[in-house]
N, C-alpha and C positions, 0 to 999 in steps of 0.2 A: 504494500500500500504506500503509493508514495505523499511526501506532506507537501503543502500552497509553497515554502520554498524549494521545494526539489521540481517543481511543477513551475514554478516562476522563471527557476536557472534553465531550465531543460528548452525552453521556447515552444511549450506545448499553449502556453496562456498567451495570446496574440497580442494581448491589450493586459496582462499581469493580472487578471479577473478571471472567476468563474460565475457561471456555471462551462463547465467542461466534459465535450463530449470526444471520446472515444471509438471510434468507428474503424475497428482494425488499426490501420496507419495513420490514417486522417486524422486530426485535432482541429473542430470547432469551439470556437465561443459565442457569445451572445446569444440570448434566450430565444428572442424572436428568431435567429439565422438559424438555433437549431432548430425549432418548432419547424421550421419551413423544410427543411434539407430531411427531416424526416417523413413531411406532409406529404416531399417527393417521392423518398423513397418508401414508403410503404403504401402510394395510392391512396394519401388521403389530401390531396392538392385540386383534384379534379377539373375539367376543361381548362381551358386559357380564361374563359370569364370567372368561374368558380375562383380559382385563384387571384386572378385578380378584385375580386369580392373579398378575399380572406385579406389578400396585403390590405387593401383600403380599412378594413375596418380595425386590422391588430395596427394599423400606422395611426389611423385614427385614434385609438386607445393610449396609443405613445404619447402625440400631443395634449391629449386629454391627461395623461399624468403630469405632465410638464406645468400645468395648472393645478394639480390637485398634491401632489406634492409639499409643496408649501405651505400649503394648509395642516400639515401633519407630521412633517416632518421637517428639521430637528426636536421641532417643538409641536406638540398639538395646537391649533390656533380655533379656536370655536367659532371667531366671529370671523376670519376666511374663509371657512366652511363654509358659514351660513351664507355669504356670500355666491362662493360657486352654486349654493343649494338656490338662489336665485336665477340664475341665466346660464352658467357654465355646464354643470350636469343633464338640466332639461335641455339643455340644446344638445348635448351627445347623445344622451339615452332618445331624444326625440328625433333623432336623425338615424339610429339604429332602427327606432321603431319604423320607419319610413323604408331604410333597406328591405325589410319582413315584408313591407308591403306587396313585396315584387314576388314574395316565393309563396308556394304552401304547403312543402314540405320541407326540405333540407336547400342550401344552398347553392348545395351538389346535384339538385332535383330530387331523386330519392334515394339518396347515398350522402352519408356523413362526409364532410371536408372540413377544412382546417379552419374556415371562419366560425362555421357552427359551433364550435369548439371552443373560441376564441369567443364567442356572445353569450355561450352556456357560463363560462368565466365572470364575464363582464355584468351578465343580470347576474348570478348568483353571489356576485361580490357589491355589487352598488345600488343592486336593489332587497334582495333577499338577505345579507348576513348584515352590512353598514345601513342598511337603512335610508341611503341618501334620496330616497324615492318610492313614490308608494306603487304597489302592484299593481293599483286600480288604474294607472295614467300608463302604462306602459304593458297591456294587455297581449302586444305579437313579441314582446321579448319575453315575456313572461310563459307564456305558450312555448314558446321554440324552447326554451331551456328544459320545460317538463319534458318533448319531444328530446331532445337528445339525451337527458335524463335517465329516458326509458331502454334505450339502446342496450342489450343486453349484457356488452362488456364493458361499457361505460358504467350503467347501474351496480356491477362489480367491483370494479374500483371507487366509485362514489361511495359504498357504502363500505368497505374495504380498509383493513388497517393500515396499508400503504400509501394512502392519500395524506398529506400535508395537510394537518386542520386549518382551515377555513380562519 
């Protein structure tokens, strides 16, 4: 098992950071590049638009941290929060809900891909665990998260001791 400096000296860490993946020979970093290089390699990236759906909305979500961030971290800030909780949050989750509009089952059609994934994330964290928004105003994110939810190896891991709590 090697440690964050033997992995720093070695030039597996591209940018001195992890998370770090191992793929045989190859060394990635950064969260999103692996989410994606995986999305390829196991077919869960889907057409050229599907994919392009998934970049848009985990880019999407980048910016949208770049904003929400500072609200919480180094310090928790209440009254920044409440702020985003005025125009910054309902204008992402309201621009999600508007993606959903276009689908009605998966965003792969009816095969799981990597944005669906990346929304099941995104409502399960800013509407269902933080609370930054109620259920009732965002009714196709809400839907789509139950719909991947239910997927039968995703339901395994969701409810599964290997998942990173929430």
């Amino acid at each position: 098992q090697e440690t964050m400096p033997e992995w720093k000296s070695s030039g597996k860490l591209a940018f001195g950071q992890v998370p770090l993946l191992q793929d045989g020979d190859f060394n990635l970093v950064q969260s999103n590049t692996i989410a994606r290089y995986l999305a390829r390699k196991y077919d869960l990236y889907g057409n050229e638009k599907a994919g392009a759906v998934s970049d848009m909305i985990i880019d999407g979500q980048n910016d949208f941290l770049s904003k929400l961030i500072p609200a919480v971290y180094p310090k928790f800030d209440q009254a920044k929060l409440d702020e985003l909780k005025k125009e910054a949050i309902p204008n992402f989750l309201g621009s999600l809900e508007k993606i959903l509009d276009s689908y009605s089952e998966f965003l792969g059609g009816d095969k799981l891909v990597l944005g669906d994934l990346a929304l099941y994330l995104i409502t399960e964290g800013y509407i269902s665990e933080y609370k930054f928004a109620s259920e009732e105003d965002y009714p196709n994110l809400v839907a789509h998260m139950k719909k991947v939810a239910a997927n039968e190896n995703l339901a395994k891991y969701i409810n599964g001791d290997k998942r990173f709590p929430v």
